[in-house]
N, C-alpha and C positions, 0 to 999 in steps of 0.2 A: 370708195377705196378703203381696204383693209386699214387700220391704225394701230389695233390693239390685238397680241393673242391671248387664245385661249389659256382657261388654267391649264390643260392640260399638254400645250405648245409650250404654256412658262418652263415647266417640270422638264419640257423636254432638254428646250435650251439648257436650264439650269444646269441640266446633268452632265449635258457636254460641257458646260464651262468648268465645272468640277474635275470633271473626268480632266481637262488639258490641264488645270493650271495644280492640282494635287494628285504627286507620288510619294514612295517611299523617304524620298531623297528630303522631303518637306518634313518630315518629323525629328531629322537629326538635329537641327536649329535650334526651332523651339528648346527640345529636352536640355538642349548644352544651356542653351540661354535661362534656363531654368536653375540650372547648376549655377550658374556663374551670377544670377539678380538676386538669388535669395529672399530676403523680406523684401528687396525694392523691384520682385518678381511685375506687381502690379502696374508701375509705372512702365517695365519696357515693355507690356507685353501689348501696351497701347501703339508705342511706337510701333510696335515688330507689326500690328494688323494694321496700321497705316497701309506699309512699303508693303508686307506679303499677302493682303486680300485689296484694299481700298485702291492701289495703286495699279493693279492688271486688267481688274474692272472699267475703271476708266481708261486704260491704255486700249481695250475692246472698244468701248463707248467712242473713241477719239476717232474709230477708225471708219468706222459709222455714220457719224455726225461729218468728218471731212472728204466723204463720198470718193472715198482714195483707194484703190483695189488693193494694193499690197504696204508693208514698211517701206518700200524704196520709193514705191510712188508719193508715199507720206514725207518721207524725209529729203527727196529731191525737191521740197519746197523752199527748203535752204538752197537748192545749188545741185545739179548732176551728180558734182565732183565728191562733194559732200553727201547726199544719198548714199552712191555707192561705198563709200569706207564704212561711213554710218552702218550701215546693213550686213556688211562683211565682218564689220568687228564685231559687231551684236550677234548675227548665227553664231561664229568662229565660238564667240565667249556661251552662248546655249548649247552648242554641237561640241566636237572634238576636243576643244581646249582645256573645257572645266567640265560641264556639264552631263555628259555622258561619260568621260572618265570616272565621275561621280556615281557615278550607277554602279559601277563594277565594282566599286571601294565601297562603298555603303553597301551593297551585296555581302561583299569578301567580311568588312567587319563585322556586319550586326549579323550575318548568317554564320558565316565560315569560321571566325574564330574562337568562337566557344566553343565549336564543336568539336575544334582540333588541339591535339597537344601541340605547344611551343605553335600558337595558329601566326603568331607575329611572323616568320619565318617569311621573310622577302620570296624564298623561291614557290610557296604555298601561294601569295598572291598571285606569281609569275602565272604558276598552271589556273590558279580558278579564272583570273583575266584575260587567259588565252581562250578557255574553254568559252567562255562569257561572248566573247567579241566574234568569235566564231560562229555560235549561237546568231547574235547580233547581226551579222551578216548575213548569213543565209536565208534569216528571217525579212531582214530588209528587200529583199528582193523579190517576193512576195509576200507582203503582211496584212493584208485587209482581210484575210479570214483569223489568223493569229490571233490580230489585234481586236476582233469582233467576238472570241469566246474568250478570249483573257480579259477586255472590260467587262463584260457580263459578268462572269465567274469569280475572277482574280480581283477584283474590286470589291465588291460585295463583302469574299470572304475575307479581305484585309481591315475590312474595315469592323466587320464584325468583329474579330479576335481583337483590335485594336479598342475599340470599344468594351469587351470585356476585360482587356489590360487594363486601361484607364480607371475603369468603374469600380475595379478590384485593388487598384492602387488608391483611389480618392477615398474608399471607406476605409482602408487601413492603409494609415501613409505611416512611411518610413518616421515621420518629422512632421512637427507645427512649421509651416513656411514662415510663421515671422521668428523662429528659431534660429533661421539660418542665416548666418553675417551674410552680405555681397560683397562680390570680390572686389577688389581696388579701382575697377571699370566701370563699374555697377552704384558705387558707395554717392557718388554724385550725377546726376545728369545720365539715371536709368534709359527715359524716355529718349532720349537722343541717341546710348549707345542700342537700344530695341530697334528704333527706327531702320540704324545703318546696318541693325541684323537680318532685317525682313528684307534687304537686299541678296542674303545669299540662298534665299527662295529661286531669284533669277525670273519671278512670274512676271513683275511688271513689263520685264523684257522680251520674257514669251509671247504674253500681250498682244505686245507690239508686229512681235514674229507671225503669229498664229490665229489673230484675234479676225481676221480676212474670213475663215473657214464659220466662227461664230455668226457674223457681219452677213454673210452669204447664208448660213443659214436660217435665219431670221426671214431675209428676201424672198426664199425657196417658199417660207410658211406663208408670204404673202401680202409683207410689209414694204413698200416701197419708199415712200417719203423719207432722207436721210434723216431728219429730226427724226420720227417715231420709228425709223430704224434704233439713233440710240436710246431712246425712252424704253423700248422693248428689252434692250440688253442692259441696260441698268436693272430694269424691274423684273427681270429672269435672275439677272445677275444678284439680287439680293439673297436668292434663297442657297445658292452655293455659296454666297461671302458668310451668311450668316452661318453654313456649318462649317466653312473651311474656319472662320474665327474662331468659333465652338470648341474645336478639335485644336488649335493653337491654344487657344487657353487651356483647356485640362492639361495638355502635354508638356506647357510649360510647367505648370505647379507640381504637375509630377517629378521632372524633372528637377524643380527645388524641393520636394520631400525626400528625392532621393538622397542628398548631401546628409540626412541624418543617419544614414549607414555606408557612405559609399563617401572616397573622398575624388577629388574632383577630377574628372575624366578628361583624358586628350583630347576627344570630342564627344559628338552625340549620338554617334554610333555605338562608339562603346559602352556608351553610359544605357541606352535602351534595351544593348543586347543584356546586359547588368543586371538591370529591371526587369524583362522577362524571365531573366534565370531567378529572382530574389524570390516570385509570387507565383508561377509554374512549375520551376526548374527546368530539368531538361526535355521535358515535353513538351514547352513552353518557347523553348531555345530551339527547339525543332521546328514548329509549328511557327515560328517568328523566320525561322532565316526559309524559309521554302518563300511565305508570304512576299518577303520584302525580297527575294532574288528575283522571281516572276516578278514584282511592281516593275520594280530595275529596267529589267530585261525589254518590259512592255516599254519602260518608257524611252530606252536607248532606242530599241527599233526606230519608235518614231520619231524621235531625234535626226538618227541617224539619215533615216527619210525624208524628212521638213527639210535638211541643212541641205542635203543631195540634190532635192528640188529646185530648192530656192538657186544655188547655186549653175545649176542649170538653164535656170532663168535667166541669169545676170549674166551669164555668158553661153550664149546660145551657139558661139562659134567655138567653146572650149571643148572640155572634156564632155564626155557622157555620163549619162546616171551611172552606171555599174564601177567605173572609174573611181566618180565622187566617193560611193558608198564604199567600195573600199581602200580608197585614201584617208576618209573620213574616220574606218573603225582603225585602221591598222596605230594611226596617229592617236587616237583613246587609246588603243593601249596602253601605247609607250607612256603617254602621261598618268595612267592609270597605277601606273607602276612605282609614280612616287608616292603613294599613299595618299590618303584619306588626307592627314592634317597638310601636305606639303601643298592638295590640291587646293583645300579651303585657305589657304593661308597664302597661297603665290595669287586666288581667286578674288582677295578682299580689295587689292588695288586697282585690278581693273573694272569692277564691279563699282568702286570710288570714283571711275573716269567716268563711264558709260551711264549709271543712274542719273546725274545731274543732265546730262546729257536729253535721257530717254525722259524724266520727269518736264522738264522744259518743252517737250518736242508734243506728249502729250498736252499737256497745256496750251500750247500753239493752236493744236488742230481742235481743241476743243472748245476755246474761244475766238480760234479764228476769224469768224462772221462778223464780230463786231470790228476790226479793220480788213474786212475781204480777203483774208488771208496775203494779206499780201509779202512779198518775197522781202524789201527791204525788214520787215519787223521778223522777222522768223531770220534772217542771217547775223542781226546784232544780236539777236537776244543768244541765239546760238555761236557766236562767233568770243562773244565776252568768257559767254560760260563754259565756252571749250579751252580758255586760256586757263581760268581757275580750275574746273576740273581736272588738268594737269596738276597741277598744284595740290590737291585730292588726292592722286594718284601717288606722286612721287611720298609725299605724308602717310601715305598705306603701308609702303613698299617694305618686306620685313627688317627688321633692323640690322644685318647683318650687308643688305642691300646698300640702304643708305649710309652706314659705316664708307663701305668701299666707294662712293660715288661722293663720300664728306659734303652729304645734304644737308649738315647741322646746322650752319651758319645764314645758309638760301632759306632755311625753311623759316629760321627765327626771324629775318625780314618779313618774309610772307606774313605769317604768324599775327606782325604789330603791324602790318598794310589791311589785310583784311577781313573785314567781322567774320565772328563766326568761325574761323576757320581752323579753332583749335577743339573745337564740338565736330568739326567735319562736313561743317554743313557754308563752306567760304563761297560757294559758288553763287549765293540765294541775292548777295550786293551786286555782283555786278551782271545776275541774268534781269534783276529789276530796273539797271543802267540801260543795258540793251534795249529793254521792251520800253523805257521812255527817249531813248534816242531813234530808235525803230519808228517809232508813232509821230515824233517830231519830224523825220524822215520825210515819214510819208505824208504829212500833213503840208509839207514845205513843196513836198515835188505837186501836190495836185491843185495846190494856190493855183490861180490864173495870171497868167502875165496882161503887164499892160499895154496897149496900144501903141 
């Protein structure tokens, strides 16, 4: 029986994993986070390829290894009731909510607004995210030849020009990066704010979403056994974490040489479209916003397709594809239309709830074996951490939010109950509570009774 692929099945995989878990949308991040670490660039940018390469890898690998067909089959290990939210909130926050809106505003910035006068102009995003979503649709309903000469094509050549951006910014950079102060986020506990940034990559949740299609095709090549299913996708999976890291690091340091000419940007879209115009100019700014509206474009389709699907699945007596698909774009619109920072910024709290969430869940299915996966230890561990991860969430929420809802006082209790929780990371005490009340659990129910 098959165990191991070839090098040339590795290459294959690899590429698909690349190809799903990196677009356009992945470079705004890094750059801001570049802007914003400055000299303590190097600390978060460990963090950020934790959560944005190390963590989707393994969310593939989990899926693998727990011989589970899809997220719901994975997450209904907890509980039916709980799969399903689980799964609906996770598309919901990949598809329509954040994520494809994201495409159309990372389009409209890094493309559109250099190239137009007064490009800020709300009613200028109104047309190019009509145009987009339109596009988006039509294509969704037949995309598998689209999407088969736009990965060929549109990948290659983005990445090429990105490559030559880079390589032309690293030999003359704007600035010595340890020139550049970090901003008041950055100044302490780099590493922790990079972490919680490689969250708004959104991969490890992809992962989770999509990681079934890698999973599957691994099996196609001829691998059976779930262990050396995930032995395979880890060891394919190296050669795309290794560049998708690659490419996160330069971008970041780019991004902090840029602060020696540029001061600090709304986000990281603006700040790239910046940098193309500084070291191209407007051919430069041309050949950047075509590049990155196709990434967009590719990756909304299949967004908007996966969410469509999936949904279809979980409710097979609901609506139809064509329905989802266009419930699905009409609703990016609308959200699309609050901008780039309103997206990322209303994005950062649930993304606070859901990571603790999905990072636990992987964890679960991937050391499962050692307590048989069994359901009581997968519902504490998830049950504790779903109580703190609120706690996460509400701590995210922008400050004009928690103003109105006088979180000041709840949060400062929170705060002195428990660790961590003012780094953002409060959820790590009590999902380690769960997995030893979980294991005592189960260790108490399979005691033998006596006589």
């Amino acid at each position: 029986m098959k165990e191991k692929l070839s090098a040339k099945e590795l290459v294959l995989v690899a590429s698909m994993l690349f190809g799903m878990f990196f677009g356009a949308g992945n470079l705004i991040f890094p750059v801001y986070m570049g802007q914003m670490a400055g000299s303590n660039v190097w600390q978060a940018i460990v963090g950020f390829i934790i959560t944005g390469v190390g963590l989707p890898l393994l969310g593939v690998a989990a899926l693998g290894l727990s011989r589970r067909e899809s997220l719901f089959d994975l997450s209904c290990q907890v509980g039916r009731r709980y799969g399903l939210f689980f799964t609906c909130v996770l598309y919901l926050t990949i598809g329509p909510c954040f994520a494809i809106p994201r495409c159309a505003t990372v389009s409209f910035t890094v493309g559109a607004v250099p190239l137009l006068e007064n490009g800020g102009n709300p009613l200028y995003l109104g047309i190019f995210s009509l145009v987009f979503f339109a596009l988006t649709l039509a294509l969704s309903f037949r995309p598998s030849k689209i999407l088969t000469w736009v990965g060929k094509v549109l990948n290659p050549v983005f990445l090429v020009f990105l490559g030559i951006l880079v390589v032309k910014a690293l030999l003359s950079p704007m600035a010595a990066v340890g020139a550049i102060p970090p901003e008041p986020a950055y100044e302490t506990g780099a590493f922790f704010t990079g972490f919680q940034q490689g969250y708004q990559t959104m991969d490890a949740l992809a992962g989770l979403a999509f990681g079934i299609v890698v999973v599957n095709a691994i099996r196609e090549l001829g691998i059976s056994k779930s262990d050396a299913v995930a032995r395979n996708t880890v060891f394919s999976g190296v050669f795309s974490c290794l560049l998708m890291a690659l490419i996160y690091l330069m971008v970041t340091v780019v991004g902090a040489q840029s602060r020696g000419v540029y001061p600090l940007c709304e986000n990281g879209g603006e700040a790239l479209a910046l940098i193309a115009d500084h070291y191209f100019g407007s051919v430069g700014a041309i050949l950047l916003a075509v590049t990155v509206t196709l990434a967009c474009l590719k990756t909304a389709v299949g967004l908007v397709t996966s969410c469509s699907e999936a949904f279809v699945t979980m409710f097979p007596k609901g609506p139809k594809y064509p329905v989802w698909a266009v419930t699905f774009s009409v609703v990016s619109f609308l959200i699309a239309n609050l901008g780039l920072s309103a997206i990322i910024e209303y994005a950062v709290p649930v993304l606070m709830f859901l990571y603790p969430l999905a990072i636990t869940l992987i964890l679960l299915a991937l050391f499962g074996r050692f307590f048989d996966h069994d359901q009581r230890v997968y519902g504490w561990v998830t049950g504790l951490t779903l109580v703190a991860a609120l706690m996460d969430f509400l701590a995210a929420l922008p400050a004009a939010a928690q103003s109105a809802l006088h979180l000041a006082p709840f949060l400062e209790v929170v705060n002195g109950v428990l660790p961590f929780f003012s780094l953002g990371f409060g959820w790590i005490c009590p999902a380690l509570l769960g997995l030893v009340i979980g294991l005592i659990h189960r260790k108490a129910k399979k005691r033998p009774t006596a006589a």
